[in-house]
Backbone as CSV, one residue per row, in Angstrom:
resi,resn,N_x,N_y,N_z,CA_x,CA_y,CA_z,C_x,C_y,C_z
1,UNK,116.525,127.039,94.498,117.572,126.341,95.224,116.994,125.470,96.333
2,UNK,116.173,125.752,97.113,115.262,125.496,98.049,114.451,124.328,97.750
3,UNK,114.046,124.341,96.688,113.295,123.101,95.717,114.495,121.740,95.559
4,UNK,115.616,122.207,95.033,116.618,121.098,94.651,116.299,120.573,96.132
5,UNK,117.027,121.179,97.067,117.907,120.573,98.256,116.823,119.817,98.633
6,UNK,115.254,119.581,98.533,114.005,119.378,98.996,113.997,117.918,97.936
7,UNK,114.637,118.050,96.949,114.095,116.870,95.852,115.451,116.321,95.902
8,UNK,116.256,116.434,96.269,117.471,115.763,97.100,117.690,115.306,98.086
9,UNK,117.161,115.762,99.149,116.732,115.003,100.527,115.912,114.022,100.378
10,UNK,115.025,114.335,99.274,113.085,112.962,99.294,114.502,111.947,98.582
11,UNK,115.366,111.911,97.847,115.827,111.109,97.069,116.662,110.344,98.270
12,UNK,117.546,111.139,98.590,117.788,110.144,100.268,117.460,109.421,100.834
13,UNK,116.366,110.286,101.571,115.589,109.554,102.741,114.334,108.710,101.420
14,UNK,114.114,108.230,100.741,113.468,107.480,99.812,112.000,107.938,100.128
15,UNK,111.783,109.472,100.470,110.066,109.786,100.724,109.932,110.863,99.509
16,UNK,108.635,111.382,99.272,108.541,112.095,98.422,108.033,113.419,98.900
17,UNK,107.864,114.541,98.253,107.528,115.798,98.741,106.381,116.459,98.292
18,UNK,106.476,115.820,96.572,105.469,116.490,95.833,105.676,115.442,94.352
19,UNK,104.672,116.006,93.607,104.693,114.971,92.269,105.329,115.111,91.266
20,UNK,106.666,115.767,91.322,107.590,116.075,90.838,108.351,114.644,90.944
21,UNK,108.852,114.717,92.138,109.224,113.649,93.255,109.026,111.919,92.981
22,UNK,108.219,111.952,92.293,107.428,110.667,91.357,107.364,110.764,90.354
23,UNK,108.364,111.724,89.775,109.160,111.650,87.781,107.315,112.232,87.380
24,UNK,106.426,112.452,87.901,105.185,113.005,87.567,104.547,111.677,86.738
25,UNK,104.873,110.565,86.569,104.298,109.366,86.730,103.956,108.424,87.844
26,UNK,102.889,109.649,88.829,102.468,109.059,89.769,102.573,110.576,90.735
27,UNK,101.586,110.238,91.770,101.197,110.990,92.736,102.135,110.741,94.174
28,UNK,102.396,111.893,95.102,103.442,111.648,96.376,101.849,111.711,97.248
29,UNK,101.882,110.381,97.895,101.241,110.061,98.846,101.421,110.174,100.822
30,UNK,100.538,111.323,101.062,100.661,111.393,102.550,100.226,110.914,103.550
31,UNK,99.178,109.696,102.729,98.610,108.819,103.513,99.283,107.363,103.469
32,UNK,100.455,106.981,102.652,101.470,106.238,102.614,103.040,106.757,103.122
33,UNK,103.085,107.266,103.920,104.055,107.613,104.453,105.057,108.338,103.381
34,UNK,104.310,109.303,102.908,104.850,110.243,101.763,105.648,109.191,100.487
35,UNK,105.337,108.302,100.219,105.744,107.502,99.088,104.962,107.639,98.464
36,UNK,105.420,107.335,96.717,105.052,107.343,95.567,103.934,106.702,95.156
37,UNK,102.521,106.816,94.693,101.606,105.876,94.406,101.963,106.325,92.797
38,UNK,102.625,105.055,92.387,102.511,105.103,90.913,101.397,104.584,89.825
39,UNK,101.612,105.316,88.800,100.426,105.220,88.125,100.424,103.846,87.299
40,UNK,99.576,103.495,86.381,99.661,102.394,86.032,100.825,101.851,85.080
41,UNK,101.357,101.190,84.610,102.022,101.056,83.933,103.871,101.517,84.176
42,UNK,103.708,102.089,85.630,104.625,102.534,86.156,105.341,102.252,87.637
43,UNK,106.572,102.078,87.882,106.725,101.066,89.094,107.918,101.800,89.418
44,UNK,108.627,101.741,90.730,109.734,101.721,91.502,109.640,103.196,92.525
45,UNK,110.338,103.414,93.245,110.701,103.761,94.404,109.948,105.666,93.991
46,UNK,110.380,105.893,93.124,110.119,106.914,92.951,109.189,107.400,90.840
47,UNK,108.599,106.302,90.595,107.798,105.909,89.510,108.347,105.973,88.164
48,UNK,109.796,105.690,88.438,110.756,106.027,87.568,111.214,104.724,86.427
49,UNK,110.504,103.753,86.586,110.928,102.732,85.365,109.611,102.384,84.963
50,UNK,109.248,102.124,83.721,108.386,101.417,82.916,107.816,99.912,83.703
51,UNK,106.928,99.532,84.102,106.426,98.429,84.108,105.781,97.579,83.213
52,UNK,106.930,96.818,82.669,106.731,95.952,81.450,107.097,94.412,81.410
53,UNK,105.618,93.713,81.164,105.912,92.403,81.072,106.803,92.098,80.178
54,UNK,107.345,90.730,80.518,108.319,90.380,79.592,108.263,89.997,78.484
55,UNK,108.874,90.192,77.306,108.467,90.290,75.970,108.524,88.462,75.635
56,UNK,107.558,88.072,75.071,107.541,87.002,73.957,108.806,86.624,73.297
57,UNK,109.451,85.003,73.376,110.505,85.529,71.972,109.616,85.049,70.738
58,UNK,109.943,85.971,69.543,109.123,85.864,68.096,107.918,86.751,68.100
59,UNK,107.766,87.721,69.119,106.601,88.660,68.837,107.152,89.829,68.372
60,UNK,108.206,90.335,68.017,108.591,91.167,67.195,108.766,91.232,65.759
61,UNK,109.459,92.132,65.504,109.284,92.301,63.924,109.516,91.196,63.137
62,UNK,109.646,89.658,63.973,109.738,88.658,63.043,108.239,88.291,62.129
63,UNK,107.336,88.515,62.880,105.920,88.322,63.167,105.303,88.807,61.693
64,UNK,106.201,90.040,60.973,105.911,90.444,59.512,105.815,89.662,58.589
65,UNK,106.407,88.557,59.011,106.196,87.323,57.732,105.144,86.325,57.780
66,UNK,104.427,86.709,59.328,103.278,85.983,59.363,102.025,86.372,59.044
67,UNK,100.624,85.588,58.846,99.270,86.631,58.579,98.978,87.803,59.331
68,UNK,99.422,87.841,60.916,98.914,88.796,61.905,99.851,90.659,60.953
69,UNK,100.596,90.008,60.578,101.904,91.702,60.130,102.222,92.174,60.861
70,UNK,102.573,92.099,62.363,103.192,92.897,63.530,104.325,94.183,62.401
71,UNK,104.108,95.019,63.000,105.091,96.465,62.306,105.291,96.875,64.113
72,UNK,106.650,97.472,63.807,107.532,98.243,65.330,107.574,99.343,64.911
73,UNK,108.294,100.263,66.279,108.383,101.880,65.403,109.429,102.451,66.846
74,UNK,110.029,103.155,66.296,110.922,103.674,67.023,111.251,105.604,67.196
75,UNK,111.700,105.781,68.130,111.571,107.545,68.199,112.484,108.014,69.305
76,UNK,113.415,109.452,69.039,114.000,110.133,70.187,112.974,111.033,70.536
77,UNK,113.284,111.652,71.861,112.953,113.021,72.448,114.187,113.828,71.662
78,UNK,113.781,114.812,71.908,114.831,116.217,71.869,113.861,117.643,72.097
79,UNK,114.342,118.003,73.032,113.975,119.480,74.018,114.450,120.533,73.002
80,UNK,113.223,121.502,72.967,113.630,122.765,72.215,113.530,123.913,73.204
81,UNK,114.375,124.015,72.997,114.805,126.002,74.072,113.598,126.844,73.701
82,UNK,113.382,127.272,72.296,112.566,127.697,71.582,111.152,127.842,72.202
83,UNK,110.417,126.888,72.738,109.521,126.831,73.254,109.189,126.242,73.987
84,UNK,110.428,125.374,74.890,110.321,125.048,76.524,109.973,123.539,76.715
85,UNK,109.555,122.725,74.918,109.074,121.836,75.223,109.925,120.161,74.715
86,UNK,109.112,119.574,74.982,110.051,117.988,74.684,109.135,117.891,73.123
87,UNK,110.034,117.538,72.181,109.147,116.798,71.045,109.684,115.252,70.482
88,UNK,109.433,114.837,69.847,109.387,113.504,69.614,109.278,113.390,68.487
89,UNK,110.410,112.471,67.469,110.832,112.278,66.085,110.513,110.666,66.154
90,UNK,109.620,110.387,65.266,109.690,108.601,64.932,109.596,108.451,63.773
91,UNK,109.758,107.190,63.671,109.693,106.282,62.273,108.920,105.010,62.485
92,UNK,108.241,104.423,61.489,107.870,103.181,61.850,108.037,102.318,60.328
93,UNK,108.017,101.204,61.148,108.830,100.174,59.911,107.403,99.155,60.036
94,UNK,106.796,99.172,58.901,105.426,98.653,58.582,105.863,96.614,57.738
């Protein structure tokens, strides 16, 4: 309980507590005034959105009809009780 109210307050006051605190994509920094040093590829207040350049138009799966063959692929999470963990179902379209 003690933990929530702690990762509810950092969400407030916009500081962090621990690396929880930074979605664990990224470290809580105490030499930055307890803010988030996010890791690469990872950006915002608390390291919580993807940092992604902006996509090309025609670099997607149009790209299959060209020599290079660009193929995409797609996938959910889904959490099993069973054994505590996240797994991951994909497909890819070649």
């Amino acid at each position: 309980f003690i933990l929530s109210l702690l990762s509810v307050a950092s969400l407030i006051s916009g500081t962090c507590v621990d690396d929880k605190s930074c979605s664990f994509n990224g470290v809580c920094s105490s030499d930055d005034d307890d803010k988030c040093a996010c890791d690469p590829g990872w950006k915002g207040e608390f390291c919580e959105a993807l940092d992604l350049l902006p996509a090309r138009n025609g670099s997607g799966l149009s790209n299959m009809l060209h020599e290079s063959k660009t193929s995409t692929w797609g996938g959910n999470a889904i959490y099993s009780p069973l054994d505590n963990k996240d797994h991951m179902r994909h497909s890819v379209q070649a």
